[in-house]
C-alpha angles and dihedrals in degrees: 000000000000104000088049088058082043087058101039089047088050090046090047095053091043093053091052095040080053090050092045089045097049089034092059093045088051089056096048082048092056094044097062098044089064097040092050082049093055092047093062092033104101095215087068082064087042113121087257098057098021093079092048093050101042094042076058102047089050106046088042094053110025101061092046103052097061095055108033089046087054096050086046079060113060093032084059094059091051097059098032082055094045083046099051098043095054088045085058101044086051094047098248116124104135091067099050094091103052090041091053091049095046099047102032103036096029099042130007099041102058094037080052090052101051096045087043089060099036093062093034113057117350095041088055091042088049092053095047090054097050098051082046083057097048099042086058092247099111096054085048089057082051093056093051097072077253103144104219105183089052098043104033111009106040086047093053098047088050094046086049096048090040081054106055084044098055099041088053100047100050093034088058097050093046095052092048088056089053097047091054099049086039094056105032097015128223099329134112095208082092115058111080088070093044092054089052108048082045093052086057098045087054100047114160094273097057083040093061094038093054097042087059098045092054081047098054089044093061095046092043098050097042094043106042099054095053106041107076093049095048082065114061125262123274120242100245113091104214092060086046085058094047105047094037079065093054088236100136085036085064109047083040084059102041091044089057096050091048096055089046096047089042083055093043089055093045096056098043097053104021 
């Protein structure tokens, strides 16, 4: 008898964990759904809305690009320099070039600029809303005519997405240009072969690949964090606690980055 109650008990909270899951997915679904309709929605571009989303677009962006793309630098160096030395003690320096571009351009900038981001500026929105939802302000804001999905939450997501883009971009560009004056020095005799090893490393498929993942990581960063505070909280008190520390926000997150970076690699090297 009592392992029957045990079973049911343990059913029954499975069947609920599963609700709340689907039911959470739904909303960032939705979510996304109203924020990509604003976005091609020409009101959203109007004189009234135009100087909110661009202030936003510049202090979330601006700051963050001097100083992430600095640090990118020099960590850059680091790793070119560790690349090219063991290329050499092997007897493979023919291949730095392409190993440093593959592993430092393809992969591990644009995965450092969406975390970056991510921890920097939507994780930390996501939470302040929350704890504004839960506090009831939010709803009182509601209740004011104030469109929040036009005035907070539409400027935040595009300002997200514009960063990562923005980190990766210039990050790329500027580790490219390390990797060629680490590697051959400041000389232009060599760049005719660097342009092209580096043509053939970016044909058109990898091109493609790298310029959706880059894609899916700004989506993904900007959209995740912010979903779930834009709906109202749920009663239990355990899953108001939860979500008001941006904990499921997180994994969600992370889980997400994961399975684009794990298709990205797939399709690059199967």
């Amino acid at each position: 008898m009592t392992r029957s109650v045990s079973l049911i008990i343990g059913l029954h909270r499975l069947h609920r964990a599963t609700i709340a899951w689907l039911r959470s997915w739904w909303s960032l679904l939705h979510f996304s759904i109203l924020i990509f309709s604003l976005g091609l929605s020409p009101s959203s571009y109007n004189r009234s809305n135009r100087p909110l989303l661009a202030h936003r677009l510049v202090i979330n962006t601006a700051p963050n690009l001097v100083w992430f793309s600095v640090a990118c630098a020099l960590v850059s160096l680091v790793l070119i320099r560790i690349v090219v030395v063991s290329a050499q003690s092997y007897g493979l320096s023919r291949y730095a070039l392409e190993m440093v571009v593959r592993v430092l351009v393809l992969e591990l900038i644009p995965l450092t600029a969406a975390l970056f981001v991510a921890l920097r500026l939507t994780l930390p929105d996501g939470i302040a809303f929350a704890q504004m939802r839960s506090t009831g302000a939010l709803d009182s804001l509601q209740k004011q005519n104030v469109d929040l999905l036009r005035r907070e939450y539409f400027p935040r997501v595009m300002s997200g997405i514009f960063a990562v883009w923005m980190l990766a971009i210039f990050s790329c560009v500027s580790s490219l240009i390390l990797a060629y004056l680490v590697i051959y020095g400041f000389t232009p005799w060599a760049l005719q072969g660097y342009t092209r090893v580096v043509g053939q490393i970016f044909n058109p498929a990898v091109l493609l690949i790298l310029m959706l993942k880059v894609v899916f990581f700004s989506f993904a960063v900007a959209l995740i964090p912010l979903a779930s505070s834009y709906y109202p909280l749920e009663p239990d008190r355990r899953h108001r606690l939860f979500a008001a520390h941006g904990l499921s926000e997180m994994l969600r997150l992370f889980s997400v980055i994961l399975l684009v970076e794990v298709a990205s690699l797939m399709g690059n090297y199967y």
